[in-house]
FIKE-528851 format. One line per field, with one value per residue (C-alpha): residue number from 1; chain; x, y, z. Coordinates in steps of 0.5 Angstrom, whole numbers, padded with zeros to 4 digits, m for minus. Each point is the difference from the previous one (the first is absolute). Example, Ala and Ser with C-alpha at 12.3 -4.5 7.8 and 13.67 -1.06 7.14 Angstrom:
2
k = c(1,2)
c = c(A,A)
px = c(0025,0002)
py = c(m0009,0007)
pz = c(0016,m0002)
***
This chain:
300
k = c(1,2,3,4,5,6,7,8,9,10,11,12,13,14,15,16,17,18,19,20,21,22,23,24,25,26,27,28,29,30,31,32,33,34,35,36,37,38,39,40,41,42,43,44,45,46,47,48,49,50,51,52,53,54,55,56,57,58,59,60,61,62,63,64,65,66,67,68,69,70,71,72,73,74,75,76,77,78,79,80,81,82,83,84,85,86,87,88,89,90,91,92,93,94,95,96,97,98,99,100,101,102,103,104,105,106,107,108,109,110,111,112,113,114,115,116,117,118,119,120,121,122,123,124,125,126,127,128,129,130,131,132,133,134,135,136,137,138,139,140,141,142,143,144,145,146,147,148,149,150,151,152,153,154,155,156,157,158,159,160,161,162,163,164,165,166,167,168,169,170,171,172,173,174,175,176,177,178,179,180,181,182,183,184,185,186,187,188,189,190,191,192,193,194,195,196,197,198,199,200,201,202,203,204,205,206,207,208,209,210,211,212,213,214,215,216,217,218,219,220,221,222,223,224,225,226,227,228,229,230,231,232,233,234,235,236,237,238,239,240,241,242,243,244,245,246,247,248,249,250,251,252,253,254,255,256,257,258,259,260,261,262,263,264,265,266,267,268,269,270,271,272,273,274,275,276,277,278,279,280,281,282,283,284,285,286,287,288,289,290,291,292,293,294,295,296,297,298,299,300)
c = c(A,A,A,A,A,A,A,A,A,A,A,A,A,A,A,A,A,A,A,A,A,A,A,A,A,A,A,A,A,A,A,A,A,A,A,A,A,A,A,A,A,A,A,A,A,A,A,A,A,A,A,A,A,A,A,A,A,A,A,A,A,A,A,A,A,A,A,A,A,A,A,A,A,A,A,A,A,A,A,A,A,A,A,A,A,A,A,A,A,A,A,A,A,A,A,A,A,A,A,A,A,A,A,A,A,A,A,A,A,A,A,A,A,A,A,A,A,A,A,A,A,A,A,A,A,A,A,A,A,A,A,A,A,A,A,A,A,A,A,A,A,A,A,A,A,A,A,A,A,A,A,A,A,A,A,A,A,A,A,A,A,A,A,A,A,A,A,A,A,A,A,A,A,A,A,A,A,A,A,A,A,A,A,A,A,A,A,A,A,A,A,A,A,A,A,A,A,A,A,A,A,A,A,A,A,A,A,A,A,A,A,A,A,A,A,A,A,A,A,A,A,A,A,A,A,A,A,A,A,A,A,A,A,A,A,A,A,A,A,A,A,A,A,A,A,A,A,A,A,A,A,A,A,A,A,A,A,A,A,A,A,A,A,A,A,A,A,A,A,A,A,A,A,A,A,A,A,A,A,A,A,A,A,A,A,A,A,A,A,A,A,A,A,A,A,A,A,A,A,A)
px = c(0324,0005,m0001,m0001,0007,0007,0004,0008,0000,0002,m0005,0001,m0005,0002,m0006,m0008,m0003,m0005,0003,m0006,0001,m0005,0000,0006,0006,0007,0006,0006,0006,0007,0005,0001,m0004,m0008,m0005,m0004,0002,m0004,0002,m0005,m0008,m0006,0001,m0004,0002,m0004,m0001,0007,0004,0007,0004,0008,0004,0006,0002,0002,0001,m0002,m0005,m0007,m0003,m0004,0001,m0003,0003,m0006,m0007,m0007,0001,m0005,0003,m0005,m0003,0008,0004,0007,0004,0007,0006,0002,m0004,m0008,m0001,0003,m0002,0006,m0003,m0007,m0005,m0008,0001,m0006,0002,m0005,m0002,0007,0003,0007,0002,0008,0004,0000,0001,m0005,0004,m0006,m0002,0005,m0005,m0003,m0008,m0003,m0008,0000,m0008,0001,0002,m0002,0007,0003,0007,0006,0007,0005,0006,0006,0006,0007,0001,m0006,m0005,0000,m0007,m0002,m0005,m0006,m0002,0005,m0003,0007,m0001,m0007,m0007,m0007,0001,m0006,0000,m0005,m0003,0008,0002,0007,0003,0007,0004,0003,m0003,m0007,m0002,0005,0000,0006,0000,m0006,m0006,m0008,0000,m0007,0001,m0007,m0002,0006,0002,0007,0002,0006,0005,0003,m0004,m0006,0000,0007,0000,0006,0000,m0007,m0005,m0008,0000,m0007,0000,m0007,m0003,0006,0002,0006,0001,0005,0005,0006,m0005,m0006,0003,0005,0000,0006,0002,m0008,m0004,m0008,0000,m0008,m0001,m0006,m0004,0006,0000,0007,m0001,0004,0007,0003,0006,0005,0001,0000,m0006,m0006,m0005,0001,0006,0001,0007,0000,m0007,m0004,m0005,m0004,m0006,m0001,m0007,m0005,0006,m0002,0007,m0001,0005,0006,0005,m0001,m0005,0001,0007,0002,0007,0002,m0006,m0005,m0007,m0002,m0008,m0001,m0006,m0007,0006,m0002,0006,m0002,0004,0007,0005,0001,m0006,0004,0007,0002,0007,0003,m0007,m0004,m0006,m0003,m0008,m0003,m0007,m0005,0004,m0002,0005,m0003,0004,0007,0004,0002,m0004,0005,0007,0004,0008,0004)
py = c(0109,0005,0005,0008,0003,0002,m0005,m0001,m0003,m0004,m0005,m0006,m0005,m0007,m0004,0000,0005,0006,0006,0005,0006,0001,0007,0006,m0005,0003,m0003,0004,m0002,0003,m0004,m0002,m0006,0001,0001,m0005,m0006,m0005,m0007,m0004,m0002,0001,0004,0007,0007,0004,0008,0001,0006,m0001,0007,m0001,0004,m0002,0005,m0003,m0007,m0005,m0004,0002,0001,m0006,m0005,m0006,m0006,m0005,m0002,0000,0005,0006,0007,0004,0007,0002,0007,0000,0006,0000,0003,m0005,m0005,m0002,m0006,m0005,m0007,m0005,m0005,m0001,m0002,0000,0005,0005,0008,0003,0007,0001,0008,0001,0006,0003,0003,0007,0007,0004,0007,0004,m0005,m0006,m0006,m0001,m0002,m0004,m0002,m0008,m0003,m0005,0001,0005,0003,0006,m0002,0004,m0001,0004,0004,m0004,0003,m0002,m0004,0002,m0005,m0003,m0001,m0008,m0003,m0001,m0007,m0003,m0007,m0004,m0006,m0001,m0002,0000,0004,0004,0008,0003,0006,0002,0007,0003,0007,0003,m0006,m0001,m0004,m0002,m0006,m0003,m0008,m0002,m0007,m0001,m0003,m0001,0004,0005,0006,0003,0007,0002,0008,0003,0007,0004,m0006,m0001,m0004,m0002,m0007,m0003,m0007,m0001,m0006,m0004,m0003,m0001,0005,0003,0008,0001,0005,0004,0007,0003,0007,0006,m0005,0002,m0006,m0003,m0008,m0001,m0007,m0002,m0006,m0002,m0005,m0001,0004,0003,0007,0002,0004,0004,0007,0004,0007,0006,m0004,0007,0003,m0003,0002,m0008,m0001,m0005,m0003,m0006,m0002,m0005,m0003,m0006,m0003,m0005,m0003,0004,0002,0008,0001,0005,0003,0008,0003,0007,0006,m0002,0002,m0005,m0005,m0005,m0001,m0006,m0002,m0006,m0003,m0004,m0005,0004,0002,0006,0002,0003,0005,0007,0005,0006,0007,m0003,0004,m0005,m0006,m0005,0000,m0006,m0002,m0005,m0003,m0004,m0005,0002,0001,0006,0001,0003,0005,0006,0006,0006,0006,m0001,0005,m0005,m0005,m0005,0000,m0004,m0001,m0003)
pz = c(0260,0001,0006,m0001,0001,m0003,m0002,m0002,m0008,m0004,0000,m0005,m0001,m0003,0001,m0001,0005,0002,0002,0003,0003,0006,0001,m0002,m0001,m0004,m0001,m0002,m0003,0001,m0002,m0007,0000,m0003,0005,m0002,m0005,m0003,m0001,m0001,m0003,0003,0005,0002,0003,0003,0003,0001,0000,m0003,0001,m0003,0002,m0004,m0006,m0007,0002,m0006,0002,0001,0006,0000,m0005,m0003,m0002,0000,m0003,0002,0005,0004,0000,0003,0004,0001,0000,m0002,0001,m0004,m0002,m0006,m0002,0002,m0002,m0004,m0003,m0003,m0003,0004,m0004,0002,0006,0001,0003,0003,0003,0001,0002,m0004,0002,m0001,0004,m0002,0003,0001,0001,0004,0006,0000,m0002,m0006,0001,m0005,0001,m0001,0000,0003,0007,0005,0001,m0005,m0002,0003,m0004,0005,m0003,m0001,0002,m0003,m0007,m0005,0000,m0009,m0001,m0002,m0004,0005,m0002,m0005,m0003,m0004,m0002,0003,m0003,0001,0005,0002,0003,0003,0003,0002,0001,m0002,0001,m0001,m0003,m0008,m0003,0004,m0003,m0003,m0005,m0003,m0004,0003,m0002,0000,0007,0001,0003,0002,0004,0002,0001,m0001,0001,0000,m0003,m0007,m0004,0004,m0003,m0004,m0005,m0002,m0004,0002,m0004,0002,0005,0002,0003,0001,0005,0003,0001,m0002,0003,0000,m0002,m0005,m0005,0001,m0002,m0004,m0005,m0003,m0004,0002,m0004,0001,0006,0003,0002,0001,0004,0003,0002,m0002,0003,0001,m0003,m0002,0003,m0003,m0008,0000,0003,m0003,0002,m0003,m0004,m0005,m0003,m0003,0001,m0004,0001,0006,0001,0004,0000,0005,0004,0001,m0001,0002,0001,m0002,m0005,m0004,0000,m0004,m0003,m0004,m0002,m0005,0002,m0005,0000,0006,0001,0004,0000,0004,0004,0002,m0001,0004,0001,m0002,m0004,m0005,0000,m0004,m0002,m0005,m0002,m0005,0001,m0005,0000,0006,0001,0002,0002,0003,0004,0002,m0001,0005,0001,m0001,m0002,m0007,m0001,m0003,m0003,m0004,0001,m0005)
***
């Protein structure tokens, strides 16, 4: 149990135990190492304020390099990278607050709302070195992961997969990033129930096959002349059913990508409902195409 208060990082944890913040407890890193680092199984974090104060570094503020372990109810304040999993399978991530370092240039601080705590999050303006926005949990290598009910705000990427399988992210929300939700290279992956909002793209799946993607929310992803609300390039095999994609400049984009099912989706007041390119054999049903500007359009 670890007393409310501010302590001094890094902390590294090598053997199986529980750390359970009683009250307000944060650790803050300034030195090139992570302020939290995980190098064992079955081993819980709880209710713990993580500010990293290093700009740039390439490590991620708190990493994971182990199995079976309980990431709960944390804040993470960044200027690089939130959270990153090397090789760790079977671990759960829950109601975690990943919040980039970025500048608000009226009031100095950044104020995202975070559902699960009763304190706003304050990013304060940095000065020196601009801070490059890392991804804010980044999964390389891992599977069967579970990711639930996380809130990320101002990173890259916010949830990123790279050769990473049979991993479920469900009831997350992302704003304001670069892709909401990235796969690269993953197979088996379930994205059911997330939110992607004002992100340059709602998710990306790339080089992906069996992925499910359903009951998402893509709203508003419209800024950008690149924006979509779910991209697919190179995609087989995958199921995206029941997602309500909303307000974004395109809905539906699908690139060199074959024996894909998308139906039962609501395309809603986007610019282009369904954009297709060099795509075949895929099956789409069921769709309700409301209000865009054009309904569907077919490159190539």
């Amino acid at each position: 149990l670890i007393p409310a208060g501010a302590y001094q990082g890094p902390v590294r944890v090598t053997k199986p135990i529980k750390l359970l913040g009683q009250g307000t407890v944060e650790i803050t890193s300034t030195g090139k190492e992570p302020a939290l680092v995980i190098q064992t199984d079955h081993t819980t974090v709880r209710g713990i304020r993580i500010v990293d104060k290093r700009i740039n570094e390439p490590d991620a503020s708190v990493i994971v390099k182990g199995s079976y372990n309980v990431l709960e109810q944390l804040v993470i304040e960044t200027m690089g990278t939130g959270m990153q999993l090397i090789k760790a399978d079977h671990n759960i991530l829950k109601e975690i607050a990943v919040i980039g370092g970025v500048d608000e240039p009226d009031e100095g601080q950044e104020e995202i709302g975070h559902d699960h705590s009763q304190h706003k999050l304050l990013v304060p303006k940095s000065t020196g070195p601009k801070p490059q926005k890392g991804n804010g949990i980044n999964l390389d290598q891992s599977h069967y992961n579970q990711l639930t009910s996380n809130r990320i705000g101002n990173m890259f990427d916010g949830v990123y997969l790279e050769n990473s399988n049979f991993n479920t992210i469900e009831q997350n929300f992302v704003e304001k990033s670069r892709y909401g939700y990235h796969f690269m290279g993953t197979a088996d992956t379930k994205l059911l129930g997330n939110t992607g909002s004002a992100n340059v793209t709602g998710a990306m799946l790339m080089e992906t096959t069996r992925a499910t993607v359903k009951e998402n929310r893509f709203v508003k992803q419209r800024e950008n002349p690149n924006s979509q609300g779910i991209l697919l390039f190179d995609v087989t095999q995958s199921q995206i059913e029941n997602n309500l994609i909303e307000g974004n400049r395109v809905g539906l984009f699908m690139e060199q990508s074959s024996e894909n099912l998308f139906k039962g989706n609501q395309l809603e007041k986007n610019f282009i409902g369904m954009q297709l390119k060099e795509a075949a054999h895929n099956e789409v049903t069921a769709n309700q195409f409301i209000s865009n500007v054009i309904q569907g359009q077919a490159q190539a």
